[in-house]
PyMOL CGO cylinders between C-alpha atoms (Angstrom):
from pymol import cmd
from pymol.cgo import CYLINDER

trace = [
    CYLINDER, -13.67, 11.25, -3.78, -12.08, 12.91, -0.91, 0.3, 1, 1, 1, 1, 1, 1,
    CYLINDER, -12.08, 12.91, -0.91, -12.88, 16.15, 0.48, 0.3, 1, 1, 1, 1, 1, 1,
    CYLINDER, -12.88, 16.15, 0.48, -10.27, 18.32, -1.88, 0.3, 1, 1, 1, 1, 1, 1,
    CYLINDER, -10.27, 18.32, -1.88, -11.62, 16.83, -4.84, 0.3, 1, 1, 1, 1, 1, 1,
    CYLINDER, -11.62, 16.83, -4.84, -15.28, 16.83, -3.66, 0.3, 1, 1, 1, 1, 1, 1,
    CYLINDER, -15.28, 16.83, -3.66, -14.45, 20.61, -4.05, 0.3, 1, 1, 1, 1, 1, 1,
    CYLINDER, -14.45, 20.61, -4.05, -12.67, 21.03, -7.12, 0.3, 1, 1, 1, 1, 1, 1,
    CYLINDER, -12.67, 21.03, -7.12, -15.46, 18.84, -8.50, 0.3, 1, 1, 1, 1, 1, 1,
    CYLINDER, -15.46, 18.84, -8.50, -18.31, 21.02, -7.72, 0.3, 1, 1, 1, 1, 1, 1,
    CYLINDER, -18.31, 21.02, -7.72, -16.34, 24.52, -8.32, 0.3, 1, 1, 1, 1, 1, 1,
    CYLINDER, -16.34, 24.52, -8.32, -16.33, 22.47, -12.39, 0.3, 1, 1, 1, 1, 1, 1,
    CYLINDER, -16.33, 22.47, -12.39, -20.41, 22.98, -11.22, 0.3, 1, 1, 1, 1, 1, 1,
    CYLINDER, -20.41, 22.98, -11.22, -20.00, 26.79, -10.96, 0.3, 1, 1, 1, 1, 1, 1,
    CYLINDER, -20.00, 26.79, -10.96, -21.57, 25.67, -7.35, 0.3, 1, 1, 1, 1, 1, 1,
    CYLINDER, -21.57, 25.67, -7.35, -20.75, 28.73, -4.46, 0.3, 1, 1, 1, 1, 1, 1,
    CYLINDER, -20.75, 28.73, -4.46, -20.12, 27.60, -1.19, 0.3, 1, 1, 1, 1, 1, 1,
    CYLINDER, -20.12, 27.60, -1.19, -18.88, 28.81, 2.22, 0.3, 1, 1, 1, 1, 1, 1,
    CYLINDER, -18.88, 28.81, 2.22, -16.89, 26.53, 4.86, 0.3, 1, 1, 1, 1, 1, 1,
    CYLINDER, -16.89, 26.53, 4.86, -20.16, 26.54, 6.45, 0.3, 1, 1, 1, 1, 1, 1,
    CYLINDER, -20.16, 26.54, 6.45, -21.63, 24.03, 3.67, 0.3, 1, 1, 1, 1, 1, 1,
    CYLINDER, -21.63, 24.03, 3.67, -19.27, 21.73, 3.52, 0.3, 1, 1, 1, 1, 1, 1,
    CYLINDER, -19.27, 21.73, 3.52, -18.82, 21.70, 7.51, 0.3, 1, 1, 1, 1, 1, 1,
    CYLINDER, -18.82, 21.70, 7.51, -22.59, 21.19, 7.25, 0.3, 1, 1, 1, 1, 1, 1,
    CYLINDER, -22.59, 21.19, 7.25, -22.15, 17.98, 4.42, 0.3, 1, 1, 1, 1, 1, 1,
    CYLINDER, -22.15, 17.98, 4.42, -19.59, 16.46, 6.84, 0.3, 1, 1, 1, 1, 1, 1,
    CYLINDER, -19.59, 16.46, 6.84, -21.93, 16.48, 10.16, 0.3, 1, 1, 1, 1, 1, 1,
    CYLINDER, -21.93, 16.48, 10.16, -24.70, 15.41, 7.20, 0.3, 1, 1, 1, 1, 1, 1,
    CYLINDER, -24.70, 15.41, 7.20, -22.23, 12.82, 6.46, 0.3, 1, 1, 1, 1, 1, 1,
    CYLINDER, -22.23, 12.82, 6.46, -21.70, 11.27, 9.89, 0.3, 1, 1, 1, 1, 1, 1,
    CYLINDER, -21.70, 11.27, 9.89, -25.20, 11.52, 11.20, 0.3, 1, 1, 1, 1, 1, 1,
    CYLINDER, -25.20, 11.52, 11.20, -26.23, 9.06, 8.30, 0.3, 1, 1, 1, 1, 1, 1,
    CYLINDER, -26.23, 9.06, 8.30, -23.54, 6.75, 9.09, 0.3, 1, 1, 1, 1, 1, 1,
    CYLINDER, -23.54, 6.75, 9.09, -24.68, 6.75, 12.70, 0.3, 1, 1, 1, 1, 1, 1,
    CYLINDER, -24.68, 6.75, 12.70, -28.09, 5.97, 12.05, 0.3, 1, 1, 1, 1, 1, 1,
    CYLINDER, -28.09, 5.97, 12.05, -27.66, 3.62, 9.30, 0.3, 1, 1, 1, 1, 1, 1,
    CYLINDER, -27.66, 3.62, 9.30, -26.64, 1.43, 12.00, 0.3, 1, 1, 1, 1, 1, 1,
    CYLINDER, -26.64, 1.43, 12.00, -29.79, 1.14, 13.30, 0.3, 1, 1, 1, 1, 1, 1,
    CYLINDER, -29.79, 1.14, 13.30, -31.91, 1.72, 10.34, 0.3, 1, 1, 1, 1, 1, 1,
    CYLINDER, -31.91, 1.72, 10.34, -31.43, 0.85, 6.75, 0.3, 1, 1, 1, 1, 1, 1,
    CYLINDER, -31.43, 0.85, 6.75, -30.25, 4.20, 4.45, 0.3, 1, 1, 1, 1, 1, 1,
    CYLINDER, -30.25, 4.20, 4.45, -27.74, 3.27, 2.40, 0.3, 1, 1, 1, 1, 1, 1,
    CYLINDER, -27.74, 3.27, 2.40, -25.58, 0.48, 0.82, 0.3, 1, 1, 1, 1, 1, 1,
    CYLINDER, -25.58, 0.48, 0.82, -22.81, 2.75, 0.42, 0.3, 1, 1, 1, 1, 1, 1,
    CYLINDER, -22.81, 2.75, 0.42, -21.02, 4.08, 3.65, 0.3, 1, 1, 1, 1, 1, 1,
    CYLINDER, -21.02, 4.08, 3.65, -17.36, 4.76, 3.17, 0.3, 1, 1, 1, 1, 1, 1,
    CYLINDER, -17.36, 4.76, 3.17, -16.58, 8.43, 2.81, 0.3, 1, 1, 1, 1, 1, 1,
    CYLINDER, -16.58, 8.43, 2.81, -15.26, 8.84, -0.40, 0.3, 1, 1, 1, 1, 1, 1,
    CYLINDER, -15.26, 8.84, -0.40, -18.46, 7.20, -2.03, 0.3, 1, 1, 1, 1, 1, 1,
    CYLINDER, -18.46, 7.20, -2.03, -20.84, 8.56, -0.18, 0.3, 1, 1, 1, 1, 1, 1,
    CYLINDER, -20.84, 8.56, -0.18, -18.94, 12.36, -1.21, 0.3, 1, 1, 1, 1, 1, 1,
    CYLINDER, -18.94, 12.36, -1.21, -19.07, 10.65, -4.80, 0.3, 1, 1, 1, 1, 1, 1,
    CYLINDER, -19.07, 10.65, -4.80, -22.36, 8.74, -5.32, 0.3, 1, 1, 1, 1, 1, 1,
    CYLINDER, -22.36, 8.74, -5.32, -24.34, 10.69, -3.31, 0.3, 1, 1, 1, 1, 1, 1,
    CYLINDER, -24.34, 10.69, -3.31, -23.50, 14.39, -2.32, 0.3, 1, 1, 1, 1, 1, 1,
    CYLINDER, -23.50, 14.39, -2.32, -21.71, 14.86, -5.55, 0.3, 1, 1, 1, 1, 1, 1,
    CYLINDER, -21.71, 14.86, -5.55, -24.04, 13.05, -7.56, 0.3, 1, 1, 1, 1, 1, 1,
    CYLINDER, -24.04, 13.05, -7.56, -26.97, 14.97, -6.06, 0.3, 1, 1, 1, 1, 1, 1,
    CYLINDER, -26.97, 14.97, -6.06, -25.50, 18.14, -7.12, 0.3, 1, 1, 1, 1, 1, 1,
    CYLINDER, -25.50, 18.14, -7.12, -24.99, 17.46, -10.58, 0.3, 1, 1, 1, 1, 1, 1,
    CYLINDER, -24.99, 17.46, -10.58, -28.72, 18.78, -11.06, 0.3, 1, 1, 1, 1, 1, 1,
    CYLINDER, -28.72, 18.78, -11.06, -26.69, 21.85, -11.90, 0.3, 1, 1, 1, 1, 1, 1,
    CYLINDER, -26.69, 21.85, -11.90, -25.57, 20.60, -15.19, 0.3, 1, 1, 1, 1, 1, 1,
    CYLINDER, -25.57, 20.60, -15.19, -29.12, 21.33, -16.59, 0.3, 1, 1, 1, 1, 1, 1,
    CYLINDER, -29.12, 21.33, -16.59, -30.69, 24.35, -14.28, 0.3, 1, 1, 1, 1, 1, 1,
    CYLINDER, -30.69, 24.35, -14.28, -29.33, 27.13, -12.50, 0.3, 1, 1, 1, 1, 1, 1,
    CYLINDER, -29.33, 27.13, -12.50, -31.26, 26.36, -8.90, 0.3, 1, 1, 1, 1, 1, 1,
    CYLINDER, -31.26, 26.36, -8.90, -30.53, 30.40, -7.69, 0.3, 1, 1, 1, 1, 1, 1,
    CYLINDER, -30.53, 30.40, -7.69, -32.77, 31.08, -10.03, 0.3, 1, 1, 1, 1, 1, 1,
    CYLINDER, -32.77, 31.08, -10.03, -35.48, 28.92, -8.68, 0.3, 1, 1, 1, 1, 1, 1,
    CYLINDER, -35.48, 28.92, -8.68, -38.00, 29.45, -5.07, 0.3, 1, 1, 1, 1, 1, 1,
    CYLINDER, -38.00, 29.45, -5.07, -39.65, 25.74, -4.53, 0.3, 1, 1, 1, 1, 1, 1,
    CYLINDER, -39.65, 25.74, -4.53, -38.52, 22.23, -5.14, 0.3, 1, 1, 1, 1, 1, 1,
    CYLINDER, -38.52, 22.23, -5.14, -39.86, 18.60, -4.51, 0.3, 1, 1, 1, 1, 1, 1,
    CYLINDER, -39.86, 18.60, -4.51, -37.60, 15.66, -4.02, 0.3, 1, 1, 1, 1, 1, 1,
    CYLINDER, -37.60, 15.66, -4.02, -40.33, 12.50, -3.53, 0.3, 1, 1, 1, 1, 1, 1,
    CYLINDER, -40.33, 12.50, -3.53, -38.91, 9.31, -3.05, 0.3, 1, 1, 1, 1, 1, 1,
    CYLINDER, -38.91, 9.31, -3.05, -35.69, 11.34, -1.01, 0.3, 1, 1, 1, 1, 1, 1,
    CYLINDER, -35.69, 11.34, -1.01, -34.53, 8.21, 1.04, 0.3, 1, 1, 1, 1, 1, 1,
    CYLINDER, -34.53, 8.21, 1.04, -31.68, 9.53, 3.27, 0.3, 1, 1, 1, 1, 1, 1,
    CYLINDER, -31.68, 9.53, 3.27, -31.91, 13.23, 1.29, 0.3, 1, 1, 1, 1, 1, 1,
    CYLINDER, -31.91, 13.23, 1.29, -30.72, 12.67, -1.82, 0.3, 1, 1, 1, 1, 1, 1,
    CYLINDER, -30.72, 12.67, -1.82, -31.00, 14.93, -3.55, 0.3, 1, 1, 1, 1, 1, 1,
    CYLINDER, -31.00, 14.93, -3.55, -32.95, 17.38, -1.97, 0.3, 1, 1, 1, 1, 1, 1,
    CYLINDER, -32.95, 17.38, -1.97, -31.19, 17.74, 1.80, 0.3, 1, 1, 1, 1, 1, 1,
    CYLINDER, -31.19, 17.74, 1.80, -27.72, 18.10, -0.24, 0.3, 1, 1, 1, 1, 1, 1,
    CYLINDER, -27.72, 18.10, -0.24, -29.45, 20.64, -2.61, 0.3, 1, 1, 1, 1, 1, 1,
    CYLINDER, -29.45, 20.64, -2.61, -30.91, 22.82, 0.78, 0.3, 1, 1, 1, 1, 1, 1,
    CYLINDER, -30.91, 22.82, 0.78, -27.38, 22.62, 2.26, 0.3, 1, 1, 1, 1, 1, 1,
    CYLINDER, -27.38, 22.62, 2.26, -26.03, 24.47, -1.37, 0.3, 1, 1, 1, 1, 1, 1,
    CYLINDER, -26.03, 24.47, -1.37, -28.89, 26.66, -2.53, 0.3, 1, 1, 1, 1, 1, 1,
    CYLINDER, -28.89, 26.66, -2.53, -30.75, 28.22, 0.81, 0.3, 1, 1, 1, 1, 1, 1,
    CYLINDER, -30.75, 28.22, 0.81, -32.16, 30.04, -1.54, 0.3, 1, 1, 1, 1, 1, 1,
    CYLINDER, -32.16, 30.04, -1.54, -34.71, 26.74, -2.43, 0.3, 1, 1, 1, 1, 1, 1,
    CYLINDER, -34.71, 26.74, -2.43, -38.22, 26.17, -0.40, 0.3, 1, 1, 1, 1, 1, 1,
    CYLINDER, -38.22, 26.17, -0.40, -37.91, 22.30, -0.30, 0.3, 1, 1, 1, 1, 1, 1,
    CYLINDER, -37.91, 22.30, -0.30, -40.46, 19.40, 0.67, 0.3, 1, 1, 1, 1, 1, 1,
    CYLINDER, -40.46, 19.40, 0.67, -38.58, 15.96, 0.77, 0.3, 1, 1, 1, 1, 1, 1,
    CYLINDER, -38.58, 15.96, 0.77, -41.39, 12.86, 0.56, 0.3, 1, 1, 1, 1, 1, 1,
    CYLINDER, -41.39, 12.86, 0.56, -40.42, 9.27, 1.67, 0.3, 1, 1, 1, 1, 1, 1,
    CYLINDER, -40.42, 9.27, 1.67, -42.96, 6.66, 2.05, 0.3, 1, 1, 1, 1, 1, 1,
    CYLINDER, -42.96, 6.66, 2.05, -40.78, 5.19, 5.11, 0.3, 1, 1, 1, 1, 1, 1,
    CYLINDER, -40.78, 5.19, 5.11, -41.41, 7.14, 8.12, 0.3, 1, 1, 1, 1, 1, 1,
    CYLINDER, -41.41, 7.14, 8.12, -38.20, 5.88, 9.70, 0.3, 1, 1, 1, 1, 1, 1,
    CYLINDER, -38.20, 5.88, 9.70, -36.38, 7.82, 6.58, 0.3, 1, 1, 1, 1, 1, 1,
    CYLINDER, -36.38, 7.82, 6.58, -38.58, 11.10, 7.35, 0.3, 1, 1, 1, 1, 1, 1,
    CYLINDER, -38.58, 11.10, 7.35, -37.15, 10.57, 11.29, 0.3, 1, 1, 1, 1, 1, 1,
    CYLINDER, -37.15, 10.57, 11.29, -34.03, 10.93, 9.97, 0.3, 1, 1, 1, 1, 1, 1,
    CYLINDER, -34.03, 10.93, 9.97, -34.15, 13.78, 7.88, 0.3, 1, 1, 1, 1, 1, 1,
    CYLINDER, -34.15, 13.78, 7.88, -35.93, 15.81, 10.62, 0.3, 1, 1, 1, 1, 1, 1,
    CYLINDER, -35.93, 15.81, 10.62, -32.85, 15.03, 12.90, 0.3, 1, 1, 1, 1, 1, 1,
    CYLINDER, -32.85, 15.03, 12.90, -30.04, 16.51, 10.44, 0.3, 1, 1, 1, 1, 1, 1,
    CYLINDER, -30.04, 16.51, 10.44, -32.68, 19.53, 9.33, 0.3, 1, 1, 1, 1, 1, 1,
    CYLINDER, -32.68, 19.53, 9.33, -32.81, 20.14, 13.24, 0.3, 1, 1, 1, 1, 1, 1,
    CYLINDER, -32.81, 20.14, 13.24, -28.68, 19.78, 14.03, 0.3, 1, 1, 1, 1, 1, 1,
    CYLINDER, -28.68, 19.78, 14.03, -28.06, 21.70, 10.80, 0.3, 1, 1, 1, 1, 1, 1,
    CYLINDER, -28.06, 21.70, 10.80, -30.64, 24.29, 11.60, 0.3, 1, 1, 1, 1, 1, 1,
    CYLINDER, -30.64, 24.29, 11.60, -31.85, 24.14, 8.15, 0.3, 1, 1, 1, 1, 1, 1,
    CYLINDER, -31.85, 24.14, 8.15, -35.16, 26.82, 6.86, 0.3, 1, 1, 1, 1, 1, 1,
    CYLINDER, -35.16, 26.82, 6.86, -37.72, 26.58, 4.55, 0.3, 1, 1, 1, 1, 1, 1,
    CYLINDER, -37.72, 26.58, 4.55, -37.38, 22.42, 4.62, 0.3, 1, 1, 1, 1, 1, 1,
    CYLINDER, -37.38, 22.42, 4.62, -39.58, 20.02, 5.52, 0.3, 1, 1, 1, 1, 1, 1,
    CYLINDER, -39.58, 20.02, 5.52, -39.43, 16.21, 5.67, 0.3, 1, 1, 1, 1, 1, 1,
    CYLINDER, -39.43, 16.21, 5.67, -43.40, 14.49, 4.74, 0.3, 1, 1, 1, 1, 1, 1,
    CYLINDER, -43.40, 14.49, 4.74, -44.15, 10.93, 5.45, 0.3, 1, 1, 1, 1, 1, 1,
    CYLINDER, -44.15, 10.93, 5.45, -46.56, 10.29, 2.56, 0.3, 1, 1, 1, 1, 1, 1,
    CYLINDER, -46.56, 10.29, 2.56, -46.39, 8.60, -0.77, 0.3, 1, 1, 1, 1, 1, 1,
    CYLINDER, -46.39, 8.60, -0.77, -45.43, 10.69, -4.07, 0.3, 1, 1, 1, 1, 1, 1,
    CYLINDER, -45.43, 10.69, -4.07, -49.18, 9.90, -5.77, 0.3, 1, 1, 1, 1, 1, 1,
    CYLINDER, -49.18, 9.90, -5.77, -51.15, 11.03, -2.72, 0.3, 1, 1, 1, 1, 1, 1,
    CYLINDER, -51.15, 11.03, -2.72, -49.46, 14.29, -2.10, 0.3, 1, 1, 1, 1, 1, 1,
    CYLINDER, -49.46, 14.29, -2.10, -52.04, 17.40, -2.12, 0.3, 1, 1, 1, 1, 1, 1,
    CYLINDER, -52.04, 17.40, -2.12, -51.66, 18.83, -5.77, 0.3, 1, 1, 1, 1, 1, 1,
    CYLINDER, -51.66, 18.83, -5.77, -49.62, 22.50, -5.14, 0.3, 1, 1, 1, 1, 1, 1,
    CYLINDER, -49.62, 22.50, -5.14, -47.05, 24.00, -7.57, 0.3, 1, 1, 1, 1, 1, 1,
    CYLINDER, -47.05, 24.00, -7.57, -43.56, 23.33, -7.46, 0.3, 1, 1, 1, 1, 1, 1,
    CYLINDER, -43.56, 23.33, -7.46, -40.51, 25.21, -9.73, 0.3, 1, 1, 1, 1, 1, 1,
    CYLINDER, -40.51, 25.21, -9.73, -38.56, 21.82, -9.62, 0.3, 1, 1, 1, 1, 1, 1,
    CYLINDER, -38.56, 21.82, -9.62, -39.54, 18.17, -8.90, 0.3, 1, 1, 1, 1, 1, 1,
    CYLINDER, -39.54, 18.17, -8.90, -36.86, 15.59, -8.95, 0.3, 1, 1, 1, 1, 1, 1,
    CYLINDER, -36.86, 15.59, -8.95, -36.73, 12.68, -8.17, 0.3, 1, 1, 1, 1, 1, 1,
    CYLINDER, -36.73, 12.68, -8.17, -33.05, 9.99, -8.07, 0.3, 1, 1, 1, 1, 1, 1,
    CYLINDER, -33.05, 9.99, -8.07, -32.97, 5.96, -8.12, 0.3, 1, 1, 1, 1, 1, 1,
    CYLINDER, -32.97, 5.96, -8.12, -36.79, 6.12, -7.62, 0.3, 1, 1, 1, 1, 1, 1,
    CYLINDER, -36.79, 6.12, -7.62, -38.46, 3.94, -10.29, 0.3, 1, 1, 1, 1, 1, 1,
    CYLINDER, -38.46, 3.94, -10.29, -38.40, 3.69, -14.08, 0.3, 1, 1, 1, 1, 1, 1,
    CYLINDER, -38.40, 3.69, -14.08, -39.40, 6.52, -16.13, 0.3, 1, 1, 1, 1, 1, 1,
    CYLINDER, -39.40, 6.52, -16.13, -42.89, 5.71, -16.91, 0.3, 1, 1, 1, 1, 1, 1,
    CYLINDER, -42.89, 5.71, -16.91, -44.04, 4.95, -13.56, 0.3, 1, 1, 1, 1, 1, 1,
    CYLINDER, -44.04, 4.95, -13.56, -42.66, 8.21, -12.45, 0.3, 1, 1, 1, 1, 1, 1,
    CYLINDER, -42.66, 8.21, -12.45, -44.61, 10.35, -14.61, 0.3, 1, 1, 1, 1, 1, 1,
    CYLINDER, -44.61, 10.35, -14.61, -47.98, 8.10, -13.95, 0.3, 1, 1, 1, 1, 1, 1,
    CYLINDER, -47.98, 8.10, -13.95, -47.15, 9.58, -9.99, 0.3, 1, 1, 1, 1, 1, 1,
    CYLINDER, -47.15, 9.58, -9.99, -46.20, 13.01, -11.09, 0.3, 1, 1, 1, 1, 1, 1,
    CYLINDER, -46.20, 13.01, -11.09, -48.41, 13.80, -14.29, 0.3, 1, 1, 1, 1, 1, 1,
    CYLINDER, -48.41, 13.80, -14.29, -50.82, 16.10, -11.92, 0.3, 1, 1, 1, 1, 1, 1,
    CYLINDER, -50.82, 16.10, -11.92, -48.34, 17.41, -10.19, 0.3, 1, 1, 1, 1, 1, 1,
    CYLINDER, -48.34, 17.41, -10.19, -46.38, 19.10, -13.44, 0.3, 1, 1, 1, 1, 1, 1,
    CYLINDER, -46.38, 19.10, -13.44, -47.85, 22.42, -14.00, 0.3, 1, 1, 1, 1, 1, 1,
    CYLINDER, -47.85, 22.42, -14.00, -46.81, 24.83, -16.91, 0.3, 1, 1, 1, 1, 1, 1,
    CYLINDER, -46.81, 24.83, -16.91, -44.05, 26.45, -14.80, 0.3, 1, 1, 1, 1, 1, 1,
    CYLINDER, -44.05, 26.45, -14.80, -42.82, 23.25, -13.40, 0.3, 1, 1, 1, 1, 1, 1,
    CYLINDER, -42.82, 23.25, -13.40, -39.22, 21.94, -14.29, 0.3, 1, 1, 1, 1, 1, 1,
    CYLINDER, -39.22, 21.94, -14.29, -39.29, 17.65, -13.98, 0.3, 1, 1, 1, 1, 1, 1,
    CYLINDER, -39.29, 17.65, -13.98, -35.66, 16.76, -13.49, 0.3, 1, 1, 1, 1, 1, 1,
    CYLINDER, -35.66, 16.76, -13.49, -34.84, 13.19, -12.79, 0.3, 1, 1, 1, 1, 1, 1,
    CYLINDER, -34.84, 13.19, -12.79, -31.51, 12.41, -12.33, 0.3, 1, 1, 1, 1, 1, 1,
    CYLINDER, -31.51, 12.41, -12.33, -31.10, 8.89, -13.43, 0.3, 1, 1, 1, 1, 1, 1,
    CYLINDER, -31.10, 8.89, -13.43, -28.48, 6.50, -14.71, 0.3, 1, 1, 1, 1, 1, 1,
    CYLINDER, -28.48, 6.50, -14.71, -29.35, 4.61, -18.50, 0.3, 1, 1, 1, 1, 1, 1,
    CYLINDER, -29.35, 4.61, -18.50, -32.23, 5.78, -19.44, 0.3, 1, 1, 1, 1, 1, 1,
    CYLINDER, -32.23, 5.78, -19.44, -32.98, 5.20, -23.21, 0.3, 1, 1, 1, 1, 1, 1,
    CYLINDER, -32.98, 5.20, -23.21, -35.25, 2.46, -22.76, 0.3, 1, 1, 1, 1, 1, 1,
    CYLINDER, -35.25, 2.46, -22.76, -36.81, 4.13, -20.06, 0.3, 1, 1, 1, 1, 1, 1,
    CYLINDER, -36.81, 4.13, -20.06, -37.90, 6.80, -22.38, 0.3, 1, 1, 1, 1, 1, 1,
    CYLINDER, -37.90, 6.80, -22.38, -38.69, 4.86, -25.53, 0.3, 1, 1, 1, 1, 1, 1,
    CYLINDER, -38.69, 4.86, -25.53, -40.98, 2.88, -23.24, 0.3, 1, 1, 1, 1, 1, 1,
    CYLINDER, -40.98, 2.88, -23.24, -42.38, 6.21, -21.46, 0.3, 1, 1, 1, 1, 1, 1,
    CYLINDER, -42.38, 6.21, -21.46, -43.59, 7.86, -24.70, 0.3, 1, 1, 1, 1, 1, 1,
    CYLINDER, -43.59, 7.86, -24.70, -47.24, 6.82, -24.55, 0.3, 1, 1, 1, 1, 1, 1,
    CYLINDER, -47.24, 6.82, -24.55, -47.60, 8.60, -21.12, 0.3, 1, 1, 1, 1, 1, 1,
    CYLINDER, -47.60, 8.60, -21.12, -46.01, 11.42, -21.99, 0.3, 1, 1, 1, 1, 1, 1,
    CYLINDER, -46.01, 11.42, -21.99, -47.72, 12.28, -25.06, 0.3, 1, 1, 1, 1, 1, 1,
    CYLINDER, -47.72, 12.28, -25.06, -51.12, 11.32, -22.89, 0.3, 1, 1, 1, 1, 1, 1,
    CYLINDER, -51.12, 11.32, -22.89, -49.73, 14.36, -20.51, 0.3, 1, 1, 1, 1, 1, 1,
    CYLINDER, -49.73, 14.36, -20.51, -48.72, 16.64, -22.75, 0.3, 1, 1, 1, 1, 1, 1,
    CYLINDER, -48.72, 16.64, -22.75, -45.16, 16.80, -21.74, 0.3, 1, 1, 1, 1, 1, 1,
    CYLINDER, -45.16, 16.80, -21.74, -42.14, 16.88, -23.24, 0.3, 1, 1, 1, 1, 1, 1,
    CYLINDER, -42.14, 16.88, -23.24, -38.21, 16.11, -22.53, 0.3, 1, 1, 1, 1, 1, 1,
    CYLINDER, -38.21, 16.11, -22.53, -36.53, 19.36, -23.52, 0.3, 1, 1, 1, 1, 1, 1,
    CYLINDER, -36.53, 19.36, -23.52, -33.22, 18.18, -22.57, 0.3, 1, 1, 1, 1, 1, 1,
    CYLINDER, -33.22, 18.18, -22.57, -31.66, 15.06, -21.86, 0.3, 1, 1, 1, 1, 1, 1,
    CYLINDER, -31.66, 15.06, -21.86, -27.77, 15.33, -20.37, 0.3, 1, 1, 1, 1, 1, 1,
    CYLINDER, -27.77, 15.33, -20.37, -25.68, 12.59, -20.38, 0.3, 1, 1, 1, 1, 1, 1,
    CYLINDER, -25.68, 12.59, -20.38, -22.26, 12.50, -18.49, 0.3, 1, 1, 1, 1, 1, 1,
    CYLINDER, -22.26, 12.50, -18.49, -20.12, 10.19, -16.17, 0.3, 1, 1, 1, 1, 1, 1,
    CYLINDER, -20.12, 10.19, -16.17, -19.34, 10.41, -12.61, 0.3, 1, 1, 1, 1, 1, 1,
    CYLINDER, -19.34, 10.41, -12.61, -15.22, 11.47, -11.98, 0.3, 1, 1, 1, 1, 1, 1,
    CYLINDER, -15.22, 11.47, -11.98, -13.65, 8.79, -10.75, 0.3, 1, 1, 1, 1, 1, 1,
    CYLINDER, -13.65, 8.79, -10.75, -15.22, 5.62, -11.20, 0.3, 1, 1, 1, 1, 1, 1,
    CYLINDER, -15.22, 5.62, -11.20, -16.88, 6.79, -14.67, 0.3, 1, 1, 1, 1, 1, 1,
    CYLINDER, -16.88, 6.79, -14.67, -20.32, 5.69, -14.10, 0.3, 1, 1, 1, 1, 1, 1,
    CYLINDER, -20.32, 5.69, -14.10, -22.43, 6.74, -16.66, 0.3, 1, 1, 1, 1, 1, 1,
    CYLINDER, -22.43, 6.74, -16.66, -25.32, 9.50, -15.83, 0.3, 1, 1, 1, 1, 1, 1,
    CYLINDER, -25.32, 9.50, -15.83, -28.73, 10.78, -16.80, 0.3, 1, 1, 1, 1, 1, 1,
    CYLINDER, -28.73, 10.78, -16.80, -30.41, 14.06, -16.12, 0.3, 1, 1, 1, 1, 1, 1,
    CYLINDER, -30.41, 14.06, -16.12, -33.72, 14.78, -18.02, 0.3, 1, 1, 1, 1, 1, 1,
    CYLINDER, -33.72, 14.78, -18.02, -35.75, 18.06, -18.22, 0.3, 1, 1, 1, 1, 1, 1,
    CYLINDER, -35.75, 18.06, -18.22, -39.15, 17.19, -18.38, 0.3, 1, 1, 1, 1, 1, 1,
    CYLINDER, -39.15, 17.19, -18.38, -42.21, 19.95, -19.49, 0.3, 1, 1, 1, 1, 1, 1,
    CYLINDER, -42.21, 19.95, -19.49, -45.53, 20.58, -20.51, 0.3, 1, 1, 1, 1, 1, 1,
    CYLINDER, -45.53, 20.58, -20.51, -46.07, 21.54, -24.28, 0.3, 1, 1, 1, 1, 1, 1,
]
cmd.load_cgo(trace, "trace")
């Protein structure tokens, strides 16, 4: 996916941006291939996959909830930001907290909030299950762990007015196996959105995830 059709893509999204965004996604871009030389971020480093299977892929959270509409978001398990740095760079509009459980990851992430000069972000060094409980709009989580175990980390964290979206990849299994938990928490998948990536037709998963 090259930059043109990066574009065309997410316009299909109904996602607004200004050159400033996408000049912002392209110093995003090379800072990660800069330090995943020295630290481990990502398998996939040539341009047109990263634009695919990452900064694309990250924004197709939009399929299932319009994020202007939305103040605070969790991304746990973020890695090298996806997709919660990508989200920041399209919706200022979102308060976000990006958890890794790899400091060398949260390193990272402070360096390209600092050169972007991104607000109302912040990059914690914890793990998902010990964060203090607080309410979030949106948690989502990608590539993180199998359904179940993500909603054993994330049952207390799921409020009323919370939106769970995990953005995952096959996923019926996942949820046939997940049931018992999430009748135990009183939650519910409200929408499940299945699509595949342009290009290399991978298929997708995005679930909306609330309490009764």
């Amino acid at each position: 996916m090259n930059n043109k059709e990066f574009i065309k893509e997410i316009e299909k999204l109904n996602i607004k941006y200004t050159p400033k965004m996408l000049e912002d996604l392209e110093k995003y871009y090379k800072m990660l291939i800069e330090w995943n030389e020295k630290i481990n971020l990502t398998r996939i480093t040539k341009k047109e996959d990263v634009y695919l299977k990452h900064f694309y892929d990250s924004l197709t959270i939009s399929k299932v909830v319009n994020l202007n509409n939305y103040s605070t978001l969790l991304d746990f398990g973020t890695g090298a930001g996806f997709p919660g740095l990508v989200l920041k760079i399209f919706y200022p509009n979102l308060k976000i907290t990006l958890v890794d459980s790899l400091n060398k990851r949260i390193n990272f992430l402070n360096e390209v909030i600092k050169e972007l000069d991104l607000k109302d972000i912040k990059a914690i060094h914890e793990r998902v299950e010990n964060l203090k409980v607080s309410h979030y709009d949106i948690i989502t989580t990608r590539a993180v762990a199998n359904l179940n175990k993500l909603l054993v980390y994330m049952a207390n964290l799921i409020d009323e007015d919370t939106l769970f979206i995990p953005l995952k990849s096959h996923v019926d299994d996942e949820i046939k196996e997940a049931d018992k938990t999430l009748k135990k928490n009183k939650l519910k998948i409200e929408r499940k959105e299945e699509f595949y990536l342009p290009k290399e037709e991978s298929l997708r998963n995005i679930l909306v995830i609330k309490k009764n």
